[in-house]
C-alpha positions as CSV (number, residue, x, y, z in Angstrom):
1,X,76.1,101.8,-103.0
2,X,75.8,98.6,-105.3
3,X,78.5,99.9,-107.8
4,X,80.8,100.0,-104.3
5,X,79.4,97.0,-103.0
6,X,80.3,95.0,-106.2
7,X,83.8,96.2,-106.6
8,X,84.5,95.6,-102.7
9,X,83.6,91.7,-103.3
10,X,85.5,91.7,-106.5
11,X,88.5,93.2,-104.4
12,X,88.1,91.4,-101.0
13,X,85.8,88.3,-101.7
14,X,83.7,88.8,-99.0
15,X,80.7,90.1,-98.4
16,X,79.4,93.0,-96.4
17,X,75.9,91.1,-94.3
18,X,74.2,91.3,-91.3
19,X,75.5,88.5,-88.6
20,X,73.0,85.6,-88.2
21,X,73.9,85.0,-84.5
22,X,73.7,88.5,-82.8
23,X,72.0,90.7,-85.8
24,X,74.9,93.1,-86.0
25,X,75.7,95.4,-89.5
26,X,79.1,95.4,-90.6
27,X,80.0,91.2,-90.6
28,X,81.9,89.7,-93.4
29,X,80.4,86.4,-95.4
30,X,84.3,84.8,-96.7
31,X,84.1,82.6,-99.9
32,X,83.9,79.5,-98.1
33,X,80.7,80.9,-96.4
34,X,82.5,81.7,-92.7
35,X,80.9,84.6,-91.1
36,X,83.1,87.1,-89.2
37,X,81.6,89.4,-87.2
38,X,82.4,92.9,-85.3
39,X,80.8,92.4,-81.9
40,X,83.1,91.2,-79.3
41,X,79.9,88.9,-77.6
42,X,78.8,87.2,-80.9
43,X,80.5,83.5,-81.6
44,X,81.8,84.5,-84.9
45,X,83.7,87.3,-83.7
46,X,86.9,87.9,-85.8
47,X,90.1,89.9,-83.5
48,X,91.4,90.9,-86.9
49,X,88.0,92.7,-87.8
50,X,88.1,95.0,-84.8
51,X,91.9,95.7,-84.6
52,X,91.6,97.2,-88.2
53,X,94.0,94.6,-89.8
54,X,93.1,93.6,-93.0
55,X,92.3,89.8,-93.5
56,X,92.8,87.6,-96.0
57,X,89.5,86.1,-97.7
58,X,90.6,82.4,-96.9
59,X,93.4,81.9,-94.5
60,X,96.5,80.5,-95.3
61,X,97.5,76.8,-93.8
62,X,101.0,76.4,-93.4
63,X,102.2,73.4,-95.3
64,X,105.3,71.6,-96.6
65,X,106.9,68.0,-96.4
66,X,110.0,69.0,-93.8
67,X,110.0,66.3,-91.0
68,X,112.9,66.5,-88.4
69,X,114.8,63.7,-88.1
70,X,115.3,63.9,-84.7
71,X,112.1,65.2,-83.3
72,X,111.3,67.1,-80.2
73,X,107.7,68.0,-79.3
74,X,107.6,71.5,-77.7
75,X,104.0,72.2,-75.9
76,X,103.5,75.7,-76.1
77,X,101.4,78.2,-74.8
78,X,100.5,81.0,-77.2
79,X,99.1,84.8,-76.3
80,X,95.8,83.9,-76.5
81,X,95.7,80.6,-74.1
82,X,95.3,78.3,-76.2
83,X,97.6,75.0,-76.0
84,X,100.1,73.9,-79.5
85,X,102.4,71.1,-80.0
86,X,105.2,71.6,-82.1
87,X,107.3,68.8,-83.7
88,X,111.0,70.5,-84.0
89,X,114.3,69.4,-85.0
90,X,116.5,69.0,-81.5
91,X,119.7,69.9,-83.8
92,X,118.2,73.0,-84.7
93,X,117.1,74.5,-81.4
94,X,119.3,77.2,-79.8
95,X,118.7,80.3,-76.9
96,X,118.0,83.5,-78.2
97,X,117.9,85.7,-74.5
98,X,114.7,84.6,-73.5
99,X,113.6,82.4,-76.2
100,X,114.0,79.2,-78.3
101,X,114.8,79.1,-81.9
102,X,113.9,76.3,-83.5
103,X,113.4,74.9,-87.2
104,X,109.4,73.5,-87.2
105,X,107.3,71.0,-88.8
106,X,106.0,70.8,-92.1
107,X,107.5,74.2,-93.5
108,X,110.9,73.8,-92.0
109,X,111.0,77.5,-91.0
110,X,112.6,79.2,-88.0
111,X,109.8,79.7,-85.2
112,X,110.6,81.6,-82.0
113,X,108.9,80.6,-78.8
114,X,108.9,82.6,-75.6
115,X,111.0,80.4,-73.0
116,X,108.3,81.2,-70.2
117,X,105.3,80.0,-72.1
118,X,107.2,76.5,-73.3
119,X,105.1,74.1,-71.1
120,X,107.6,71.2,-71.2
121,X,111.1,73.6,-70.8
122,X,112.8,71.1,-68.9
123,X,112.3,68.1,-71.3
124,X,113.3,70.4,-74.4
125,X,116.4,72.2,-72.6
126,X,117.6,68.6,-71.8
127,X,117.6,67.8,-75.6
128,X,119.4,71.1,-76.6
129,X,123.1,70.6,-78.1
130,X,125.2,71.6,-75.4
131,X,127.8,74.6,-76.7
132,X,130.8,73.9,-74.1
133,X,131.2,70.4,-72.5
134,X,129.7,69.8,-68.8
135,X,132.7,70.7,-66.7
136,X,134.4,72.9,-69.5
137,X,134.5,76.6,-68.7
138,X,132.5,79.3,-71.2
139,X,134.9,81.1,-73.8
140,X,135.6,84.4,-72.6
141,X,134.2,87.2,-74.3
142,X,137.0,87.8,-76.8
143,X,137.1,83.7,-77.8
144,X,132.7,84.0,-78.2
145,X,133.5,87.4,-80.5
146,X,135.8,85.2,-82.7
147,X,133.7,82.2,-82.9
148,X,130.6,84.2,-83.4
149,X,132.4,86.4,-86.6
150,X,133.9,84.1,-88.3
151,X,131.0,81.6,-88.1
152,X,128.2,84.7,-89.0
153,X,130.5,85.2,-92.4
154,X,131.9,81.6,-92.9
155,X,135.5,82.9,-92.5
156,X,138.7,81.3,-90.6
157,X,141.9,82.6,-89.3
158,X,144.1,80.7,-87.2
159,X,143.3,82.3,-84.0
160,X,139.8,80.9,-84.9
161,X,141.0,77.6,-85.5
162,X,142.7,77.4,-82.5
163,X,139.6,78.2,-80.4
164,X,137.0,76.1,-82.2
165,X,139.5,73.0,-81.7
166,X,138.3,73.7,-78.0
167,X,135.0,74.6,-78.1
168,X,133.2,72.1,-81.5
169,X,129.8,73.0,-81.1
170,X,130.2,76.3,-80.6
């Protein structure tokens, strides 16, 4: 087993001990000396361990200089309970169905974020860009399918024209 062990902490960069807290075989000791362990009562447990998804040796922290210049904090909710804030750009958030789209700081990419598990959905639908003006009825179905084509390939025609004149932030 040592030839096995070695090349699986060459490969991984972790190593195979038993778990200080509960005594347990199987945990993981991580480069920067983390212990992740397999039993669901120990402190150190690790989900990623017992759903047989492979984890990184040292995980990743998002990062990246993008700040929104119009910033919108979005309190959020996640799966597992626990409570985020994210700092978006208000120009960038749009409705998906039942979620939010949103470009997020620092990396500046795309998040999407369950509608029902936005803590503050009032506040951030009341900064949203509004796509027809209060008062102004919706395109009908045959106006949204030009909008939505000719924007998706960055096209015009002058049917399109005629309809965006109406409906700018479409």
């Amino acid at each position: 087993m040592g030839l096995f062990d070695f090349l699986w902490r060459l490969l991984t960069g972790v190593d195979k001990v038993q778990c200080p807290s509960c005594g347990a075989e199987g945990a993981l000791r991580t480069k920067d000396e983390r212990i992740l362990c397999r039993n669901f009562n120990c402190p150190n447990y690790d989900v990623a361990l017992e759903s047989g998804k492979r984890r990184h040796a040292q995980t990743e922290i998002p990062t990246g200089n993008y700040r929104p210049e119009h910033p919108v904090a979005v309190k959020y909710r996640n799966f597992l309970g626990e409570e985020r804030t994210f700092q978006v750009e208000h120009k960038s958030l749009t409705r998906k169905n039942d979620h939010l789209v949103a470009e997020a700081a620092p990396t500046g990419r795309k998040i999407v974020l369950s509608r029902d598990r936005i803590l503050n959905l009032d506040e951030v639908e009341s900064v949203m860009p509004k796509r027809a003006e209060p008062g102004q009825a919706w395109p009908s179905p045959r106006e949204r399918q030009i909008l939505n084509y000719h924007k998706k390939h960055g096209s015009t025609s002058p049917r399109f024209e005629e309809v965006r004149r109406r409906y700018p932030n479409w």
